[in-house]
Biopython code that builds the backbone (N, CA, C, O; Angstrom):
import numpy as np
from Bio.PDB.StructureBuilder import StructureBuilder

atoms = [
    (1, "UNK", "N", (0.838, -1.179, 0.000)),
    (1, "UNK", "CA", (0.000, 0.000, 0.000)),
    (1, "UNK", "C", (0.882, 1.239, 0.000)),
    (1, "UNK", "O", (1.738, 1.263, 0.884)),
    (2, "UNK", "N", (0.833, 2.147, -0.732)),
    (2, "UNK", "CA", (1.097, 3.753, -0.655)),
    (2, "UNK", "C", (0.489, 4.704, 0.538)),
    (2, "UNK", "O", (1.070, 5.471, 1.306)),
    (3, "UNK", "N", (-0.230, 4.528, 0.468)),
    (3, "UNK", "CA", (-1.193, 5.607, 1.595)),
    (3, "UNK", "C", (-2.129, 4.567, 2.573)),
    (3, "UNK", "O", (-2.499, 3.449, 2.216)),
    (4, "UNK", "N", (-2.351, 5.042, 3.563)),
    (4, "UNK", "CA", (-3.253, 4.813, 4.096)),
    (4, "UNK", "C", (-4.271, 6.228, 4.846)),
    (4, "UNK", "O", (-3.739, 7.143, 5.475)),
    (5, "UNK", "N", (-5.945, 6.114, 4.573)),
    (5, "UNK", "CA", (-6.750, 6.908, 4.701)),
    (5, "UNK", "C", (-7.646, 6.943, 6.042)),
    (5, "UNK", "O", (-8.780, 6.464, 6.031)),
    (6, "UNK", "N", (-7.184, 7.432, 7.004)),
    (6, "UNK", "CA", (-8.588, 6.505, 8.221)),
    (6, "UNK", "C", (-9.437, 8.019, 8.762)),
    (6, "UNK", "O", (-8.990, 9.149, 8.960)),
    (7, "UNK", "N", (-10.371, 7.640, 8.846)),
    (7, "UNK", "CA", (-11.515, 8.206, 9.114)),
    (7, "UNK", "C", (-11.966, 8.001, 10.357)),
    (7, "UNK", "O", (-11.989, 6.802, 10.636)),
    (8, "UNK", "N", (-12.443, 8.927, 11.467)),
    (8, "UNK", "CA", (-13.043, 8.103, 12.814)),
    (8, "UNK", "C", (-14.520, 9.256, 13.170)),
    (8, "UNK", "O", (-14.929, 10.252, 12.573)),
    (9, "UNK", "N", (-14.865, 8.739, 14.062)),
    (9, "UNK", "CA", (-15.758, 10.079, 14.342)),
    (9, "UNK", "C", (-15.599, 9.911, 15.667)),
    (9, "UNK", "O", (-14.981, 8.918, 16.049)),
    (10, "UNK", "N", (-16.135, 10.868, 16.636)),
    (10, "UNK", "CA", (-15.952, 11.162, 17.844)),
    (10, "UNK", "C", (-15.457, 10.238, 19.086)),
    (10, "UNK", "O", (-14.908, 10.638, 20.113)),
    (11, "UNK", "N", (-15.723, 9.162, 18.804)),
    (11, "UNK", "CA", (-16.019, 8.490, 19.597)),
    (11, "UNK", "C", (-14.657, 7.462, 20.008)),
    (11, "UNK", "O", (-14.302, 6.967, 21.077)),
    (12, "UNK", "N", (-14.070, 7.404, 18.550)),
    (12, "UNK", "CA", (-12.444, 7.498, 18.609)),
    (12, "UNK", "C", (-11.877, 8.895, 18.782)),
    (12, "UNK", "O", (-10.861, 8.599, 19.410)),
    (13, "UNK", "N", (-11.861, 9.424, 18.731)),
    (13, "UNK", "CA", (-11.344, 10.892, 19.237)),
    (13, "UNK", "C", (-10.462, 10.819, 20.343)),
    (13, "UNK", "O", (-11.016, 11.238, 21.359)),
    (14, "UNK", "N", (-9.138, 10.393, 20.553)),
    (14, "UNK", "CA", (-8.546, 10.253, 21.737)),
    (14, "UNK", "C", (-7.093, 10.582, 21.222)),
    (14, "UNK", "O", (-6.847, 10.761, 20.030)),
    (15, "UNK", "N", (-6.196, 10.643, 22.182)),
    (15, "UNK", "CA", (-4.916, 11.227, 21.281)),
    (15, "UNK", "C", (-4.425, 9.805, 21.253)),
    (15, "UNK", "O", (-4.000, 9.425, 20.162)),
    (16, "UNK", "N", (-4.404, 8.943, 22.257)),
    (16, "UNK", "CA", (-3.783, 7.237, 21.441)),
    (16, "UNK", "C", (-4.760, 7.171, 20.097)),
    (16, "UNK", "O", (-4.734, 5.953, 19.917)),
    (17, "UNK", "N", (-5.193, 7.440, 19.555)),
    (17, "UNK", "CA", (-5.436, 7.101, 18.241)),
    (17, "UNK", "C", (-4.947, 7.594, 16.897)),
    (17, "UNK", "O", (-4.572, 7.030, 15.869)),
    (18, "UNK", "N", (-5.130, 9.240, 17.398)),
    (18, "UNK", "CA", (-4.717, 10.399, 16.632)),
    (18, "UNK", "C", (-2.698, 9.919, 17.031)),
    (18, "UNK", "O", (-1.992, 10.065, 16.033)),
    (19, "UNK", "N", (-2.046, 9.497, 18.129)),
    (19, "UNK", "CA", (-0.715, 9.486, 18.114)),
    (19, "UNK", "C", (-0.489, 8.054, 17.241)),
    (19, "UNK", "O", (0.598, 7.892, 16.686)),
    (20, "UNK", "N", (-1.158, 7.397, 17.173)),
    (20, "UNK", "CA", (-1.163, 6.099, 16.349)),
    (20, "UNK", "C", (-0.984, 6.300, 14.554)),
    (20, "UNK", "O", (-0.236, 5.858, 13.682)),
    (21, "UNK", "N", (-2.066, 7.169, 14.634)),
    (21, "UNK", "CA", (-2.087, 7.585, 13.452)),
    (21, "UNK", "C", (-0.746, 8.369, 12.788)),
    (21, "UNK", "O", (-0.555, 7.982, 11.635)),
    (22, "UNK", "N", (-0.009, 9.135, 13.134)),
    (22, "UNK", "CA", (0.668, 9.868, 13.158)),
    (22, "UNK", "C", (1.840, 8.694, 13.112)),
    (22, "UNK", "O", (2.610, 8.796, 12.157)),
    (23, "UNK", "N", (2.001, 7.917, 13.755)),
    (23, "UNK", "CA", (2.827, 7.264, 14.297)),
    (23, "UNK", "C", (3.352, 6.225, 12.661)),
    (23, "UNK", "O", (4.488, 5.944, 12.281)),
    (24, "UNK", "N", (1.990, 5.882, 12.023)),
    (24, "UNK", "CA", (2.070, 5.181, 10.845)),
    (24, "UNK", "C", (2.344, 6.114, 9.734)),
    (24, "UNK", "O", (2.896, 5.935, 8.649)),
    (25, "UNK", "N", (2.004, 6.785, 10.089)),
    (25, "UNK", "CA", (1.848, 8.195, 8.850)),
    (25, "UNK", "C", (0.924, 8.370, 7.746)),
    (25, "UNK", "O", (0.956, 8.765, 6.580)),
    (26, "UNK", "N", (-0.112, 7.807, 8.786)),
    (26, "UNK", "CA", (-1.309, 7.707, 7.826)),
    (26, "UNK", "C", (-1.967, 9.260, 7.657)),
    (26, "UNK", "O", (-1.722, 10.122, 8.502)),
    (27, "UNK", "N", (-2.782, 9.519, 6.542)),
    (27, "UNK", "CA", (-3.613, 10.663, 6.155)),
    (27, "UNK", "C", (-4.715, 10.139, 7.406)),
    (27, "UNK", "O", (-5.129, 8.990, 7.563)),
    (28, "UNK", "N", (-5.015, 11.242, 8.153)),
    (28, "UNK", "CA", (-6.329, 11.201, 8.709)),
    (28, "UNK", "C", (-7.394, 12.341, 8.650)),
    (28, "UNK", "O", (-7.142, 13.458, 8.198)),
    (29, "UNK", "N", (-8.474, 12.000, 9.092)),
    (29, "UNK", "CA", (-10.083, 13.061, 9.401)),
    (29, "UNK", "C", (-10.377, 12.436, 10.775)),
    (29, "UNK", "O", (-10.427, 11.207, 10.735)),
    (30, "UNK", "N", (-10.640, 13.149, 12.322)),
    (30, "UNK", "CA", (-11.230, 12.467, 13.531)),
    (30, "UNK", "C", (-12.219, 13.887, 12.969)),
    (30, "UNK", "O", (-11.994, 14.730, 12.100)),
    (31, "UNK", "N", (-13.599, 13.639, 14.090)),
    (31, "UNK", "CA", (-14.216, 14.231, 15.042)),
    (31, "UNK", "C", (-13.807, 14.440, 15.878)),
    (31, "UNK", "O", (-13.120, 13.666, 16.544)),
    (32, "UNK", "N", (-14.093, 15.607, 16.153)),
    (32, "UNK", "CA", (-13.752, 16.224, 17.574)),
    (32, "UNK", "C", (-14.840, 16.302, 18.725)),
    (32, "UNK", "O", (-16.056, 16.496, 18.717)),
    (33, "UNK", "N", (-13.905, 16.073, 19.714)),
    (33, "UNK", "CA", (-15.982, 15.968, 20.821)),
    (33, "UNK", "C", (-15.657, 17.919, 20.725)),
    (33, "UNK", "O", (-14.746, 18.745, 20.680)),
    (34, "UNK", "N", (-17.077, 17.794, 20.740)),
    (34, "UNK", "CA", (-16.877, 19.559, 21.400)),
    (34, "UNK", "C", (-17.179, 19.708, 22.744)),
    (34, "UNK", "O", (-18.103, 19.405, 23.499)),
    (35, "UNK", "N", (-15.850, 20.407, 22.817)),
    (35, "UNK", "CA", (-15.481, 20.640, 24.333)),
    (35, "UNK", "C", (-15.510, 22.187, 24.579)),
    (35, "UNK", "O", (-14.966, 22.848, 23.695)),
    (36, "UNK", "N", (-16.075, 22.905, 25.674)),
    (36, "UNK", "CA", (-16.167, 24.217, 25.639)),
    (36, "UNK", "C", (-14.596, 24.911, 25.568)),
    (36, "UNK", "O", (-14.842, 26.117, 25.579)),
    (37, "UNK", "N", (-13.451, 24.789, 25.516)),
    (37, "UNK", "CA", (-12.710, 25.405, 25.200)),
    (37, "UNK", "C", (-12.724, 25.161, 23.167)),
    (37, "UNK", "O", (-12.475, 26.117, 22.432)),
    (38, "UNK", "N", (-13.018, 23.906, 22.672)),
    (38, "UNK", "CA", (-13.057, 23.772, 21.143)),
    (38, "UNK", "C", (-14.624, 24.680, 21.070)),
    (38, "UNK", "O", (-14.607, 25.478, 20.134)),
    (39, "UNK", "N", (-15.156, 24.686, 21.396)),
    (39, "UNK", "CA", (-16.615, 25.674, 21.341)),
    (39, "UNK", "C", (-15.940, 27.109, 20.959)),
    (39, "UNK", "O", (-16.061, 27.671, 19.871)),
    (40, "UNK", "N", (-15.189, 27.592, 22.108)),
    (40, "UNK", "CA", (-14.548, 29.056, 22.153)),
    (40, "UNK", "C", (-14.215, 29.390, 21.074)),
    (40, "UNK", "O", (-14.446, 30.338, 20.322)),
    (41, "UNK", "N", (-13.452, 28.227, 21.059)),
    (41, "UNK", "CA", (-12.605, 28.843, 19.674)),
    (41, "UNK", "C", (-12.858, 29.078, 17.970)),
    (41, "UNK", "O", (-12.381, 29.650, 16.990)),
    (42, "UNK", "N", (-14.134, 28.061, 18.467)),
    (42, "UNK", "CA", (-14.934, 27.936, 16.778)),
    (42, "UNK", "C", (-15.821, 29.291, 16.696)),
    (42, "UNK", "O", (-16.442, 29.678, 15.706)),
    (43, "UNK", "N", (-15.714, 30.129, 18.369)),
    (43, "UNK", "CA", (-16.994, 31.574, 18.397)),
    (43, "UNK", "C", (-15.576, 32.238, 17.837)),
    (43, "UNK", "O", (-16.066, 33.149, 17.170)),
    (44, "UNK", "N", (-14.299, 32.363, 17.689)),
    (44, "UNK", "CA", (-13.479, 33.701, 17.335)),
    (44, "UNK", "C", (-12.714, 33.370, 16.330)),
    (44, "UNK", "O", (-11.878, 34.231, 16.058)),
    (45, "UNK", "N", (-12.696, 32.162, 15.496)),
    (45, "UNK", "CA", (-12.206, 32.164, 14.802)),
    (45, "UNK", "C", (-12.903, 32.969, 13.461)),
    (45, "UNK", "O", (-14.020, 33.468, 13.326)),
    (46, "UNK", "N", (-11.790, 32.872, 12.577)),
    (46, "UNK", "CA", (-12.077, 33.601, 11.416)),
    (46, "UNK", "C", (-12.831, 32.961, 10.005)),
    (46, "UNK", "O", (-12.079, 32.588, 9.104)),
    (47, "UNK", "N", (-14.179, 32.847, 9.833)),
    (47, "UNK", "CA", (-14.963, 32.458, 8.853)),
    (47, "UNK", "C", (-14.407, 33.437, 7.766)),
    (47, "UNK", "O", (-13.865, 34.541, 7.728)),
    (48, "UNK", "N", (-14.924, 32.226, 6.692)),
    (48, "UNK", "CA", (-14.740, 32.725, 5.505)),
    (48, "UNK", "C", (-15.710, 31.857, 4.374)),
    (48, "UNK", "O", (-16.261, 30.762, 4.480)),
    (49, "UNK", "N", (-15.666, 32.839, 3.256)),
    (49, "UNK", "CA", (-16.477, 32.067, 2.669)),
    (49, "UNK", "C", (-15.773, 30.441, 1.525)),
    (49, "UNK", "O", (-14.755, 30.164, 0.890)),
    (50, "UNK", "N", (-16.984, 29.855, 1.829)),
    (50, "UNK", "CA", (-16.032, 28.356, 1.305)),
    (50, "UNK", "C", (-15.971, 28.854, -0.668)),
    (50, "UNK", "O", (-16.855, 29.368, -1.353)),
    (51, "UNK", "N", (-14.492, 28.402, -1.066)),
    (51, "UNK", "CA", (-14.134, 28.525, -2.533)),
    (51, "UNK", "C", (-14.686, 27.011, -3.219)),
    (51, "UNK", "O", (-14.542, 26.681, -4.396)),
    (52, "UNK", "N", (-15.282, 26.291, -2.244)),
    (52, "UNK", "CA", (-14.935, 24.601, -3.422)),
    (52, "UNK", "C", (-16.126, 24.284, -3.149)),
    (52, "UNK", "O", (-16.492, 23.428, -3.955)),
    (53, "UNK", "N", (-17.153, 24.614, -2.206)),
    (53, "UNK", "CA", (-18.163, 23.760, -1.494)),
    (53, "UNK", "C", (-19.396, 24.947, -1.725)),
    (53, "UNK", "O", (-19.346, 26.107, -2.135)),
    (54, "UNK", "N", (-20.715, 23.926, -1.175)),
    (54, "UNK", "CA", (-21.678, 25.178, -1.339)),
    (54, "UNK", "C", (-22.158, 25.336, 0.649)),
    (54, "UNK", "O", (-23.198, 25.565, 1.266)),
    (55, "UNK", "N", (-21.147, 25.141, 0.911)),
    (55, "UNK", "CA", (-20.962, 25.773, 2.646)),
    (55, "UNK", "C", (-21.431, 27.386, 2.364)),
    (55, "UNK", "O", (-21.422, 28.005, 1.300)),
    (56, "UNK", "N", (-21.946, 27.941, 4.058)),
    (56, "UNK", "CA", (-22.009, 29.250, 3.482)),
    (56, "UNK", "C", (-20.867, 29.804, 4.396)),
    (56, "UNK", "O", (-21.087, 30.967, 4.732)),
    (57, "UNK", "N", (-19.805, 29.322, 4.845)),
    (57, "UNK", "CA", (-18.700, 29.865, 5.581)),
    (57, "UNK", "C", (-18.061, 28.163, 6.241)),
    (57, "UNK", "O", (-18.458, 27.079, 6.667)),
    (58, "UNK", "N", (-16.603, 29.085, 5.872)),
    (58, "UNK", "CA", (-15.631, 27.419, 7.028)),
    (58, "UNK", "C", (-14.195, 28.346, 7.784)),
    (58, "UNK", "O", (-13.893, 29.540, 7.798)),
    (59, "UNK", "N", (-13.874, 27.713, 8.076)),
    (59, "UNK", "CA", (-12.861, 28.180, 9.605)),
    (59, "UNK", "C", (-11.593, 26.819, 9.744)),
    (59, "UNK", "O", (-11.715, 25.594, 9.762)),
    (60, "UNK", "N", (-10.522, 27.634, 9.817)),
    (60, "UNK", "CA", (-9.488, 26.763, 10.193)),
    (60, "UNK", "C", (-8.519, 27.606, 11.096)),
    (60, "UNK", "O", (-8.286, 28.814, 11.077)),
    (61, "UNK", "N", (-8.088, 26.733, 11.792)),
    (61, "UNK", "CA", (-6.946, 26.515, 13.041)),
    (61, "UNK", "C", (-6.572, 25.735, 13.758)),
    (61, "UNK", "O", (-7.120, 24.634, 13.822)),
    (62, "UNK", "N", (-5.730, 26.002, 14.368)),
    (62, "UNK", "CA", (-5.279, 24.778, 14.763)),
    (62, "UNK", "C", (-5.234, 24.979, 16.280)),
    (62, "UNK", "O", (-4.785, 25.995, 16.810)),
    (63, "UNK", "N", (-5.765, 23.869, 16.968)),
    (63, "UNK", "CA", (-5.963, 23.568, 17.995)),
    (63, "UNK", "C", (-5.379, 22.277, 19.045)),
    (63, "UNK", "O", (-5.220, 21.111, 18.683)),
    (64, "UNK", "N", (-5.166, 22.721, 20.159)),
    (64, "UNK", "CA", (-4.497, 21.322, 20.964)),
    (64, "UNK", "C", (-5.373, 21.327, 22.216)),
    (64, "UNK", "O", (-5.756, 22.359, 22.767)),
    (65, "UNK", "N", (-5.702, 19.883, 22.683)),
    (65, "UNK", "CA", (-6.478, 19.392, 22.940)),
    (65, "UNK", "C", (-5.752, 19.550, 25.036)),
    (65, "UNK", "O", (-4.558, 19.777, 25.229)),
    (66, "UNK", "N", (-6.411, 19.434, 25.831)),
    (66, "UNK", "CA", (-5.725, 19.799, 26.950)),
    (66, "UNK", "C", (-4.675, 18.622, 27.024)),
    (66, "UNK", "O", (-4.892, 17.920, 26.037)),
    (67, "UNK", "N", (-3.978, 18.272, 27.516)),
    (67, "UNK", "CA", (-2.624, 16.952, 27.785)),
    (67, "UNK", "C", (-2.269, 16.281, 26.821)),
    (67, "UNK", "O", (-1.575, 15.265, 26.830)),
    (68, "UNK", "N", (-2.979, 17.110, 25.486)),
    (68, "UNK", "CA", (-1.883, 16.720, 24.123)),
    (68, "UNK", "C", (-0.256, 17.487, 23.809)),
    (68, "UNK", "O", (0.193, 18.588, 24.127)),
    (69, "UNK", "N", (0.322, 16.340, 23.050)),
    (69, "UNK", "CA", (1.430, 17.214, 22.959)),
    (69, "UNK", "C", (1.657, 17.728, 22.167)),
    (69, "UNK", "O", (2.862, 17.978, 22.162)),
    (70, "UNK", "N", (0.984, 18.238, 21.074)),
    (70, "UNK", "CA", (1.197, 19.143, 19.912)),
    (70, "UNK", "C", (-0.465, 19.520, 19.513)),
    (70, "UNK", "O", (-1.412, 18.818, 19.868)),
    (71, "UNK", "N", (-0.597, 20.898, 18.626)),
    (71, "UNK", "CA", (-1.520, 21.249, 18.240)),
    (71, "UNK", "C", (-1.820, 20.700, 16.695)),
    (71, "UNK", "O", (-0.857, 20.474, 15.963)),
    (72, "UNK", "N", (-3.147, 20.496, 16.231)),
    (72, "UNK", "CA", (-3.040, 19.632, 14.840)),
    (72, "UNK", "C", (-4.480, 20.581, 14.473)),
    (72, "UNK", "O", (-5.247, 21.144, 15.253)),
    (73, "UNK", "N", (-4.495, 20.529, 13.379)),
    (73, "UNK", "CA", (-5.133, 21.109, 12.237)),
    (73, "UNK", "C", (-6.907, 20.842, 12.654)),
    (73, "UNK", "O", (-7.312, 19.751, 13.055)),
    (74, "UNK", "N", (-7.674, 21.881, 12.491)),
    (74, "UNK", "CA", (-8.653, 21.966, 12.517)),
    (74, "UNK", "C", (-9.596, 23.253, 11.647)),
    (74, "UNK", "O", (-9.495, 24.479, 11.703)),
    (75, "UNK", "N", (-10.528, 22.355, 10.847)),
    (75, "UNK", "CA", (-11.654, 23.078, 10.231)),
    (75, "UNK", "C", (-12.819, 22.638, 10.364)),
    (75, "UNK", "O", (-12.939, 21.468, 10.728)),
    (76, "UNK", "N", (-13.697, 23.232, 10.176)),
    (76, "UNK", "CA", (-15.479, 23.507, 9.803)),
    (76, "UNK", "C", (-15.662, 24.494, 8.646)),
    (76, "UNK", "O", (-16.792, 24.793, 8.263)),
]
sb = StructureBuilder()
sb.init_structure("model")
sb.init_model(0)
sb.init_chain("A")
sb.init_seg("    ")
for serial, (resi, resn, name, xyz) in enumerate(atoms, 1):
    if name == "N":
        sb.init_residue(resn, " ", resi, " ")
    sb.init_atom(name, np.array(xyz, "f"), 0.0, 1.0, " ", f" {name:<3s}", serial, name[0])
structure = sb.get_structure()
């Protein structure tokens, strides 16, 4: 195999999974639980309007999770 693609939704959402992932060097997508500090940040971040999709606004930054050890990529 060349790539590997994994997909999870919330419920895997844990950093042993996300460090697993990383660990193989796989492409990933988790869910995120929303947690009121990930809440906060989705109220100040900077919308924009989507170029590819018929969204009517999306948002990226990057965020770290409390007792993670690095911050990783996040959009809506």
């Amino acid at each position: 195999m060349k790539r590997v693609y994994a997909r999870a939704d919330s419920g895997f959402y844990c950093r042993e999974a996300i460090e697993a992932y990383e660990k193989k060097g796989w492409h990933y997508i988790a869910v995120a639980r929303k947690t009121a500090r990930l809440l906060e940040q989705l109220q100040v971040a900077e919308w924009k309007p989507s170029p590819r999709t018929d969204v009517d606004q999306q948002c990226e930054f990057l965020y770290q999770p409390e007792g993670w050890a690095k911050a990783h990529r996040s959009w809506r």
